[in-house]
C-alpha positions in Angstrom: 0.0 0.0 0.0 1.1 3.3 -0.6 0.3 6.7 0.7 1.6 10.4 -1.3 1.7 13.3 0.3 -2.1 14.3 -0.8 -3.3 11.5 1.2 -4.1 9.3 -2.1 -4.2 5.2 -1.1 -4.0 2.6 -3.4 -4.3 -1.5 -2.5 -1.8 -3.5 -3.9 -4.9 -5.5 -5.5 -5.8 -2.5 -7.5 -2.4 -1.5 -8.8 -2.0 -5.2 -10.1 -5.7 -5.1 -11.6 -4.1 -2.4 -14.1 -1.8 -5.1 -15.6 -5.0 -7.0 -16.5 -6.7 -4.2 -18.1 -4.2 -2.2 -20.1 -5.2 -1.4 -23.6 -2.5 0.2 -26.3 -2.3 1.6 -29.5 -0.1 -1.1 -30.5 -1.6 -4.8 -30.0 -1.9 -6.1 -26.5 0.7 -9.2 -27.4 2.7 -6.4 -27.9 2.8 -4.8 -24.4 6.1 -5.7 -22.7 6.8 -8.2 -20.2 7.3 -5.1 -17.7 3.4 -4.8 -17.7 3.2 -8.0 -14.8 4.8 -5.7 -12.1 3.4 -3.7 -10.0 2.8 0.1 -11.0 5.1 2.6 -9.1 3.2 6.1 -8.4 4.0 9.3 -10.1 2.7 12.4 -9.1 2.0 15.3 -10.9 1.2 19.0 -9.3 -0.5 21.4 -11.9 -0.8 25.4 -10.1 -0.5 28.6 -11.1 1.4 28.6 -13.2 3.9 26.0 -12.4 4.1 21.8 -13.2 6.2 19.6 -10.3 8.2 18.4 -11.3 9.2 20.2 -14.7 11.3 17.0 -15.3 9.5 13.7 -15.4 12.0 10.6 -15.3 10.0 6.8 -16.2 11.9 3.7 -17.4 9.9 2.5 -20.8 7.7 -0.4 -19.9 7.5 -0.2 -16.3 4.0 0.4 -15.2 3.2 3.6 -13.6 -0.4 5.1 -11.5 0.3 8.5 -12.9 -1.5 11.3 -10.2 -2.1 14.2 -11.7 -3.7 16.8 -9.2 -4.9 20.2 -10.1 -3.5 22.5 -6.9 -5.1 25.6 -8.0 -7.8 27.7 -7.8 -8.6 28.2 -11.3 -8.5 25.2 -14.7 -5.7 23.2 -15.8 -4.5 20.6 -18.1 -1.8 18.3 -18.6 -1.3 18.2 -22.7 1.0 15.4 -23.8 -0.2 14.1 -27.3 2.7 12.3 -28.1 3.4 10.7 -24.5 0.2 9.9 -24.2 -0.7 8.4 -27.7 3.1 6.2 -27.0 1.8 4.9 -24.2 -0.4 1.7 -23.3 -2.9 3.3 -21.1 -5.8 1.1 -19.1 -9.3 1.0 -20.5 -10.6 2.4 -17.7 -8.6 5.3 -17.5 -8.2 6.3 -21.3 -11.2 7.9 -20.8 -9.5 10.9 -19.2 -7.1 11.7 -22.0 -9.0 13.3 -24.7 -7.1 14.5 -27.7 -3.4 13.8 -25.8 -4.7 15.8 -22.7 -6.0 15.5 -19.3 -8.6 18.2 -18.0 -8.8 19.2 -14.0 -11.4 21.8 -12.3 -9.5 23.8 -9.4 -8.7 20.9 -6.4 -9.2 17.9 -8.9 -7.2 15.0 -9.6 -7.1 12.1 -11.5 -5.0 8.7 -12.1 -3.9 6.9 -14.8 -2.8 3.4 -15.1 -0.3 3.2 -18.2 3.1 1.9 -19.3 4.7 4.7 -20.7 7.2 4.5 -24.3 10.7 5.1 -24.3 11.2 9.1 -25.5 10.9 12.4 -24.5 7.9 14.4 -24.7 6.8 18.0 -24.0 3.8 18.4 -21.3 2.6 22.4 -21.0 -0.9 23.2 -20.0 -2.6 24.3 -23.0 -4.7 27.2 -21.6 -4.6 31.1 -22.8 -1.0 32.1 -21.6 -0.3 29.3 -19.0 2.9 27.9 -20.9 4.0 31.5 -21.0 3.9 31.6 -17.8 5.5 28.5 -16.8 3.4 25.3 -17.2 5.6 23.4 -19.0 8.2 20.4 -19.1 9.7 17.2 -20.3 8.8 13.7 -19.6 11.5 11.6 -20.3 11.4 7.9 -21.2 14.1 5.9 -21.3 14.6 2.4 -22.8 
C-alpha cells in the first residue's frame, strides 16, 4: 500500500488489476513483459502557473499510476499528445485523455494506469497564456 503526500491510497490489489486491463495503441501481445509488475506512483502537481516536477523521469515499460492533481484555484490541463498516444494506457482510465490531454477543475485530480514508451515528450498546459507563464516540461522515457 502506498500513501503520497495528498493522502491518495492505493491496494496493492488494485495497482496489479491495471496489468489486466491495459489497452495500447499497439496490439496487447505487444505490451512488454514489464506490464506484470506492479505500477510505481508518479505524481503530478499542476498550479498557477507552475508543473512539479518540470522533469519527469519513467523507465519504458515499467508500469506507472500516474496522479495528476490540479492544486489551484482556477483550470488546468496536462497536454502530452505524443506521450500519451506512445503509451499503453488502461481501459478504464483512457477515458480521461481526450485529444493527448487530461482536464482538472480547481482541487481535482485524477490517475492513470499506463506503461509509458521510451522518448521524450513536452507536457505544457494548454490554456490562454499558461505555458508562458510557466506550465511546462519534459517527460522523459528511457529504454
Amino acid at each position: 500500500m502506498f500513501n503520497d503526500r495528498h493522502g491518495v491510497i492505493a491496494t496493492g490489489a488494485a495497482l496489479v488489476a491495471f496489468a489486466a486491463s491495459a489497452t495500447t495503441n499497439p496490439a496487447p501481445e505487444q505490451l512488454p513483459e514489464a506490464s506484470h509488475e506492479i505500477p510505481r506512483p508518479v505524481n503530478v502537481s499542476l498550479t498557477s502557473f507552475d508543473v512539479y516536477p518540470e522533469t519527469i523521469h519513467l523507465k519504458a515499460g515499467v508500469p506507472i499510476m500516474l496522479r495528476v492533481a490540479n492544486d489551484s484555484d482556477i483550470g488546468h490541463d496536462l497536454t502530452a499528445p505524443e506521450f500519451f498516444n506512445a503509451a499503453a494506457i488502461s481501459a478504464g482510465d483512457a477515458i480521461n485523455v481526450v485529444a493527448g490531454k487530461i482536464a482538472l477543475g480547481p482541487h481535482r485530480n485524477v490517475i492513470i494506469a499506463m506503461i509509458p514508451a521510451a522518448g521524450r515528450y513536452s507536457m505544457k498546459c494548454s490554456h490562454a497564456l499558461h505555458k508562458m507563464l510557466g506550465m511546462s516540461g519534459t517527460i522523459v522515457v528511457d529504454s
